[in-house]
C-alpha positions as a Markdown table, in Angstrom:
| # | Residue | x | y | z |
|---|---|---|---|---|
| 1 | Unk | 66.6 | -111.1 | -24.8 |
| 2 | Unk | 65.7 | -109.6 | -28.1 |
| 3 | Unk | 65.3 | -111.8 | -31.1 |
| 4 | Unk | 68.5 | -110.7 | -32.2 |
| 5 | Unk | 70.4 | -112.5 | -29.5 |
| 6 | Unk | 68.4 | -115.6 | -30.4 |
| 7 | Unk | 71.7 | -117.2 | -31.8 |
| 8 | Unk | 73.3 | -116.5 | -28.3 |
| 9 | Unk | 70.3 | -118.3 | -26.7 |
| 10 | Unk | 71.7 | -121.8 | -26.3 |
| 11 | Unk | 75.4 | -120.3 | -25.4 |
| 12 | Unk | 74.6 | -118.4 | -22.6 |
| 13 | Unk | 73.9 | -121.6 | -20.4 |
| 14 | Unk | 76.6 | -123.2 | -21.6 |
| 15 | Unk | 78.7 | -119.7 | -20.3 |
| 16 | Unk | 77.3 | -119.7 | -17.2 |
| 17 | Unk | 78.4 | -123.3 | -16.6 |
| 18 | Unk | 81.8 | -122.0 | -17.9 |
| 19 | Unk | 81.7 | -124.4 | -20.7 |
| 20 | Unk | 82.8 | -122.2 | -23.7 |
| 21 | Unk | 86.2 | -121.5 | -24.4 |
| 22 | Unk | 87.9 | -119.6 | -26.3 |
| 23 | Unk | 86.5 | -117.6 | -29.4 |
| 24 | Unk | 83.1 | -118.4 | -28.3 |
| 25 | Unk | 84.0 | -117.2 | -24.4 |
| 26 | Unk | 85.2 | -114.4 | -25.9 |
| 27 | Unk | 82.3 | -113.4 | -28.5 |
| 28 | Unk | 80.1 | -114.2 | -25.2 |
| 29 | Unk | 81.6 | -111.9 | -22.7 |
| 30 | Unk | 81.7 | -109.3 | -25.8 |
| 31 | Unk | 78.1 | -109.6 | -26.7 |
| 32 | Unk | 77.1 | -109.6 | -22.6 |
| 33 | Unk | 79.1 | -106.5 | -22.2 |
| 34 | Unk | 76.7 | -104.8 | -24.9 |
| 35 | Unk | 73.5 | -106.1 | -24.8 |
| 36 | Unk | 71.7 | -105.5 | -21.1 |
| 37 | Unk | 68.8 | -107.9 | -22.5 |
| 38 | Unk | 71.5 | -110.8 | -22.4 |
| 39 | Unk | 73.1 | -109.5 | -19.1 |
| 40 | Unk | 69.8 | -109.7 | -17.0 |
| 41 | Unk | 69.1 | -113.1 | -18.5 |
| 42 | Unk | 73.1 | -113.8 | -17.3 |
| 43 | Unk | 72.7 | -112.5 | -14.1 |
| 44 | Unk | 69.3 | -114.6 | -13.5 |
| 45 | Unk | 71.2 | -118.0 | -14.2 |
| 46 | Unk | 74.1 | -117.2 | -11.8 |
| 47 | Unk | 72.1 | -118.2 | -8.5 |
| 48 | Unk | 70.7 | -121.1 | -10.0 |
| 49 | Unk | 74.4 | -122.1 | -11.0 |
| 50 | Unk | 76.0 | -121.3 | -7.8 |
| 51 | Unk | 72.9 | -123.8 | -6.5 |
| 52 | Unk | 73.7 | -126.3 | -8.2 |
| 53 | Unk | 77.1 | -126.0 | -7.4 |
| 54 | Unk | 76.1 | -126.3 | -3.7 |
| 55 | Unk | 73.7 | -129.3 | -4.2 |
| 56 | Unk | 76.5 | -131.2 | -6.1 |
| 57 | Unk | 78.9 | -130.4 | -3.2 |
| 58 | Unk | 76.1 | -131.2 | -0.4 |
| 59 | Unk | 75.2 | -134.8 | -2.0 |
| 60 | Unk | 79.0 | -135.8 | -2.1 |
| 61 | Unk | 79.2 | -135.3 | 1.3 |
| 62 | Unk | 75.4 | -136.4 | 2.3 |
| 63 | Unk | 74.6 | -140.5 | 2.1 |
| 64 | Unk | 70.7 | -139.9 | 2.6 |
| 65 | Unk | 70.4 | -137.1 | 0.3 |
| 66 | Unk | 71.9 | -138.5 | -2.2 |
| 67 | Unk | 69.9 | -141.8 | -1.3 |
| 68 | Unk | 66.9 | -139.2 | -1.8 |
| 69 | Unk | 68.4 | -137.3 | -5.3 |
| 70 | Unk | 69.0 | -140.9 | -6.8 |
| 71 | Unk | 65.4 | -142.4 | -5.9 |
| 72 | Unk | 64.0 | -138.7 | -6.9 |
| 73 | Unk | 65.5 | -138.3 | -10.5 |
| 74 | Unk | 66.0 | -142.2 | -11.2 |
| 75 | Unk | 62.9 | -143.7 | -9.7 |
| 76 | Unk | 63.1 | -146.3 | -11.5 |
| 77 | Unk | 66.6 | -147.5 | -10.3 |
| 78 | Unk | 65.1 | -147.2 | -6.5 |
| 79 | Unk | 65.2 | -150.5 | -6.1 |
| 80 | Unk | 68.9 | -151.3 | -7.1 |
| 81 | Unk | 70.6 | -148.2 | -4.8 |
């Protein structure tokens, strides 16, 4: 990214996750279209979306990993799970 697409910093996340809508979608898939800076950055959050994705699916599913996730991230609720 260049400084220029510094205002488009905090929105591409929030694309990738699909969380913009409308205008801002728009503007987005405008701005990714001409700017390959933006696009690589794009195209480097997509695996670590479709990740997550697969983690959130896998620890539905999974009782001891999600018995692992919840004593990783909330150690401090160990106790209580």
């Amino acid at each position: 990214m260049t400084q220029g697409c510094a205002r488009w910093r905090d929105d591409l996340a929030a694309f990738v996750l699909g969380a913009l809508d409308g205008e801002d979608r728009a503007a987005m898939k405008r701005h990714l279209a001409d700017c390959p800076a933006c696009r690589a950055a794009y195209q480097e959050l997509v695996p670590v979306r479709d990740w997550l994705t697969r983690t959130r699916r896998h620890l539905v599913t999974c009782r001891e990993c999600r018995a692992y996730y919840q004593d990783l991230v909330y150690p401090q609720f160990a106790p209580r799970w």
